[in-house]
Backbone bond lengths (Angstrom), bond angles and torsions (degrees), N, CA, C in turn:
res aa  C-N    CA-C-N  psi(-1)  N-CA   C-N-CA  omega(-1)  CA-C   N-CA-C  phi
1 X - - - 1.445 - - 1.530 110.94 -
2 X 1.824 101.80 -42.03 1.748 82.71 170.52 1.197 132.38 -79.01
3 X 1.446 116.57 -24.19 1.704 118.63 166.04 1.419 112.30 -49.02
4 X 1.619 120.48 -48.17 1.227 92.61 175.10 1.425 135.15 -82.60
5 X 0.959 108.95 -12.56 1.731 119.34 155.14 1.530 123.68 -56.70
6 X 1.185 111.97 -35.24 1.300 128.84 178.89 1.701 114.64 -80.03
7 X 1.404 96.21 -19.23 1.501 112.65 179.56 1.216 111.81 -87.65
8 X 1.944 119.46 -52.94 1.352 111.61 160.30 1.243 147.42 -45.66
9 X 0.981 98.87 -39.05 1.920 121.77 -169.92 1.923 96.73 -87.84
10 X 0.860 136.54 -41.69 1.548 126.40 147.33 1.098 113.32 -73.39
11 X 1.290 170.50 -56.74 1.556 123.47 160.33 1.105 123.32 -62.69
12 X 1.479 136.65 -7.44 1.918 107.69 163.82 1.787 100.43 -52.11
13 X 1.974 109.30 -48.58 1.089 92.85 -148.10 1.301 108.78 -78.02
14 X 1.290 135.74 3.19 1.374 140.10 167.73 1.779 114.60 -67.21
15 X 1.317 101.39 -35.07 1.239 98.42 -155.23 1.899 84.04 -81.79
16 X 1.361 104.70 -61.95 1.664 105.10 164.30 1.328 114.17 -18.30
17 X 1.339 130.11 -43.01 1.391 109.27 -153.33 2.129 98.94 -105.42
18 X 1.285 105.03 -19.96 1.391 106.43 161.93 1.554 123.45 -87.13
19 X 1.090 107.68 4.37 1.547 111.19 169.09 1.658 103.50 -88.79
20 X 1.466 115.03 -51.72 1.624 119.40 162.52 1.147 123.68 -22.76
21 X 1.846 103.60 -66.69 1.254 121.97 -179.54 1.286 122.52 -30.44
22 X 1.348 102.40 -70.49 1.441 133.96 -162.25 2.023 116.79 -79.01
23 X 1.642 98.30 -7.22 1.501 107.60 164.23 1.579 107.17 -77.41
24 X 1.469 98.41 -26.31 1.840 89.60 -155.43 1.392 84.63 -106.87
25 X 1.166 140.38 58.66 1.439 136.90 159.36 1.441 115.17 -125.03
26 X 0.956 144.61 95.71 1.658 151.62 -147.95 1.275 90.99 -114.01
27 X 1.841 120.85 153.13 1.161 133.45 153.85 1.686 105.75 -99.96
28 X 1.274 107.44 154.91 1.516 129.56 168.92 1.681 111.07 -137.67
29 X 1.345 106.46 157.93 1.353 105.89 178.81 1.564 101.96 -95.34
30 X 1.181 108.92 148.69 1.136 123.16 175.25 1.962 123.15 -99.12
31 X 1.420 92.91 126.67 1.486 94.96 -164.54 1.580 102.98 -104.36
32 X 1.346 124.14 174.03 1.093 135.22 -161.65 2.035 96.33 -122.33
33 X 1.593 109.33 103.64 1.583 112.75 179.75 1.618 123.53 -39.15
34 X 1.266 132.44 110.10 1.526 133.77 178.02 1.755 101.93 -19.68
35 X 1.224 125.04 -44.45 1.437 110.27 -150.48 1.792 100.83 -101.30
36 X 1.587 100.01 -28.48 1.898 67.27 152.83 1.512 146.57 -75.37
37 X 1.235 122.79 146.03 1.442 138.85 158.59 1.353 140.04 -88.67
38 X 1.152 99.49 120.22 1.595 110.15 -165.88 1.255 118.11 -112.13
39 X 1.629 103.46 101.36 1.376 128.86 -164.23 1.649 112.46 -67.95
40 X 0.855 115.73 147.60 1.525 124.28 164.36 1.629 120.56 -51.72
41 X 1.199 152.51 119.21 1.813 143.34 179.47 1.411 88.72 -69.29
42 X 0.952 124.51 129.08 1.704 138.46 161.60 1.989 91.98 -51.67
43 X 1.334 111.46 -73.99 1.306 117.98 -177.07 2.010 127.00 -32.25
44 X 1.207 104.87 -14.67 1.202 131.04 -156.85 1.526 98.98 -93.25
45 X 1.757 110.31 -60.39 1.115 129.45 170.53 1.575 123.57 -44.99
46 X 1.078 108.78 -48.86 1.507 124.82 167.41 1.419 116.09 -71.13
47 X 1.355 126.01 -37.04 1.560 119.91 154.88 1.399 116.73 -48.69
48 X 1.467 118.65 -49.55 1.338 130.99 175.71 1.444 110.57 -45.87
49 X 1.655 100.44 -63.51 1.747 80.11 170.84 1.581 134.64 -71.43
50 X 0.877 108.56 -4.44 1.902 129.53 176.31 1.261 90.10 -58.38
51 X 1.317 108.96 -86.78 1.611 114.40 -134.28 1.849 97.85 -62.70
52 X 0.941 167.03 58.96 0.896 156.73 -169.89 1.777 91.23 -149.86
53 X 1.191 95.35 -58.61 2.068 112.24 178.23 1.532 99.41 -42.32
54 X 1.939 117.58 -54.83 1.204 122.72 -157.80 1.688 102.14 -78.72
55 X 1.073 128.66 -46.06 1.341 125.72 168.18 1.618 119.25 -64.56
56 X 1.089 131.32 -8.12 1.243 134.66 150.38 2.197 106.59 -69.16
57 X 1.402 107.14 -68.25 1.153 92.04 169.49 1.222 127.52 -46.26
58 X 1.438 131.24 -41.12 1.674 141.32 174.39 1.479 108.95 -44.67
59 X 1.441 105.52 -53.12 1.587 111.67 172.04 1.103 126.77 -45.19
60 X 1.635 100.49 -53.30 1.580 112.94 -163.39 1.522 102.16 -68.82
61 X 1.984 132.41 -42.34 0.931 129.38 176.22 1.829 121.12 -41.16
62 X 0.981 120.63 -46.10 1.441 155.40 179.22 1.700 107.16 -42.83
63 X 1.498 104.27 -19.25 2.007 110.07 -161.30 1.574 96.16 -118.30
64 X 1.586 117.91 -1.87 1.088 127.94 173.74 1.541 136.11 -116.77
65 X 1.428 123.43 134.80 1.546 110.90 -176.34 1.515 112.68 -64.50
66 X 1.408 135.67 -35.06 1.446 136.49 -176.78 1.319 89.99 -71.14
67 X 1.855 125.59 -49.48 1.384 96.02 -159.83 1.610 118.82 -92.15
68 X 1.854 116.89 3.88 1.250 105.39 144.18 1.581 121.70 -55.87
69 X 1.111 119.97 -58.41 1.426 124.33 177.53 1.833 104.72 -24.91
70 X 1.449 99.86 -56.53 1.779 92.00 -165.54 1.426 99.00 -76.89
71 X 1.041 143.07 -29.97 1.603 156.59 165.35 1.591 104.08 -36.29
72 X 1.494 128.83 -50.42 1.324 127.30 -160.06 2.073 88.86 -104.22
73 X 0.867 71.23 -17.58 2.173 71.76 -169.79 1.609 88.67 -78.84
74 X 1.611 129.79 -41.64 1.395 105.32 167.71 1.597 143.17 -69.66
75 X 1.815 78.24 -18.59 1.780 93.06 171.19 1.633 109.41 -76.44
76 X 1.195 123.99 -20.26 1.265 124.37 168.18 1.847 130.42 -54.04
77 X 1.291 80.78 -58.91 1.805 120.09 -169.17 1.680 88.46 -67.42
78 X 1.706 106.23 -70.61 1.258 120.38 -153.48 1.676 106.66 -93.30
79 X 1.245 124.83 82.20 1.808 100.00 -167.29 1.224 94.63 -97.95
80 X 1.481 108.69 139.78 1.198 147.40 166.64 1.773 110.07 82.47
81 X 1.533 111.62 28.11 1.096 115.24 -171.16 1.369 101.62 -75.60
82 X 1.456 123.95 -47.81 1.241 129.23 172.30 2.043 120.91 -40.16
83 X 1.290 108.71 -51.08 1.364 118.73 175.88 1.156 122.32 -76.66
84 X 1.823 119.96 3.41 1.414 121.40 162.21 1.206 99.33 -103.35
85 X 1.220 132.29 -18.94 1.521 107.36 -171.55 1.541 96.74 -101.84
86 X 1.715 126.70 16.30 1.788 125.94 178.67 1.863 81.56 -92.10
87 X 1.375 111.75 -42.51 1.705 111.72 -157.62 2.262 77.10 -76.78
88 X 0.508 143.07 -78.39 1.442 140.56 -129.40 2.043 88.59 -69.27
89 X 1.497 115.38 -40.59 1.404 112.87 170.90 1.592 106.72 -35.77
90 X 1.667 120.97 -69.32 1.306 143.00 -156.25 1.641 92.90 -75.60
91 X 0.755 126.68 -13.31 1.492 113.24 163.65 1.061 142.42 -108.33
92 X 1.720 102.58 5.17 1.603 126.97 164.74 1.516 107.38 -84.27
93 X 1.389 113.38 -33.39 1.342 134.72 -159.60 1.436 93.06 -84.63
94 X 1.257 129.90 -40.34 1.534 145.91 179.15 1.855 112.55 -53.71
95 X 1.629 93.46 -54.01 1.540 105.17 -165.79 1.647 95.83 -83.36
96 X 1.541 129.43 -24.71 1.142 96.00 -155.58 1.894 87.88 -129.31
């Protein structure tokens, strides 16, 4: 009888005290201060010019029987290597 008494009366007051909690917690958007500057990644730039070279090679593999062969041998080896570098293409293409 006292465990469960002891059980009730600590979770009302648990639940009480995370209902509190969780009123006084507000979101705001978060802004970015006038006086910082937000530099370019050198590294970024040079991806930029990459991926364009590598999807030309991707293509070109694609018109060939050896270079299907290496095409499905990377989808093997590498899975889903191909569909991060289609999402990471579309998001160079996105930002710039």
């Amino acid at each position: 009888m006292y465990l469960i008494g002891f059980c009730l009366v600590f979770s009302g007051l648990n639940l009480l005290f995370f209902r509190i909690k969780n009123k006084a917690f507000n979101l705001q958007q978060i802004t970015i201060p006038a006086h910082i500057q937000i530099k370019e990644d050198p590294y970024f730039g040079q991806d930029k010019k990459r991926a364009p070279i590598l999807d030309y090679y991707l293509d070109s593999l694609s018109s060939t029987v050896s270079g299907k062969r290496i095409l499905d041998s990377l989808n093997l080896l590498r899975p889903g290597l191909l569909d991060s570098f289609r999402i990471f293409k579309n998001n160079i293409n996105h930002l710039f």
